[in-house]
C-alpha positions in Angstrom: 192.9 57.6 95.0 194.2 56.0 98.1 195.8 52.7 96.3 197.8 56.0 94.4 198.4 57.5 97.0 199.9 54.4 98.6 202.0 53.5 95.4 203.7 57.4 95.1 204.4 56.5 98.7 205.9 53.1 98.1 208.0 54.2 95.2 209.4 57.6 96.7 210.0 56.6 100.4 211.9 59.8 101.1 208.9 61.9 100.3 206.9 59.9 103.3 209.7 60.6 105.5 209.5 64.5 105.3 207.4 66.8 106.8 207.3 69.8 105.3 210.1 69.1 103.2 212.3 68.6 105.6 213.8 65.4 106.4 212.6 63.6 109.9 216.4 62.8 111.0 217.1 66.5 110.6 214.4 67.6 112.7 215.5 65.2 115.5 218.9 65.8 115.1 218.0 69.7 115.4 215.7 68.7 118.6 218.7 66.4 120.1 221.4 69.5 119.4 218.7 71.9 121.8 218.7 69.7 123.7 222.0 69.0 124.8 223.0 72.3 124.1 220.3 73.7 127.1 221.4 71.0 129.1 224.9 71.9 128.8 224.3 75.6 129.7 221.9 75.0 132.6 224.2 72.0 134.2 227.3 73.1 133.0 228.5 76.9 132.1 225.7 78.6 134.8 226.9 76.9 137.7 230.7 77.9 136.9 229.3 81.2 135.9 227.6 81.4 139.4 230.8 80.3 141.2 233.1 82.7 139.3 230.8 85.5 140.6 229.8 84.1 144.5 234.5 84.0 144.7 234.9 86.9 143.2 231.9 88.7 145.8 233.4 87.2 148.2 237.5 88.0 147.6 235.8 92.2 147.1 236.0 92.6 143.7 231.8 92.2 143.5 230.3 95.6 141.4 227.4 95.6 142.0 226.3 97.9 139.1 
């Protein structure tokens, strides 16, 4: 059962790289995209987000509500 196993394996090697049926490079490139997109927001657009609204307290335009 294994040395079939082994075989099917050997023949179809897309079918060993899938989990799920979904390919392994998609599922990293998915992980890699969350990534850099989390890092992007947390390092990138809240800091200028938090700057917009700290000049624009400060100049008297802050609502605070």
């Amino acid at each position: 059962m294994l040395a079939a196993l082994l075989r099917l394996f050997a023949l179809r090697p897309l079918l060993t790289m899938a989990i799920f049926g979904i390919p392994v490079l998609l599922l990293i490139a998915v992980g890699l995209f969350t990534i850099w997109t989390l890092k992007f927001l947390l390092f990138v657009a809240l800091p200028i987000a938090l700057i917009v609204w700290v000049l624009r307290c400060v100049f008297g335009s802050c609502n605070d509500g």
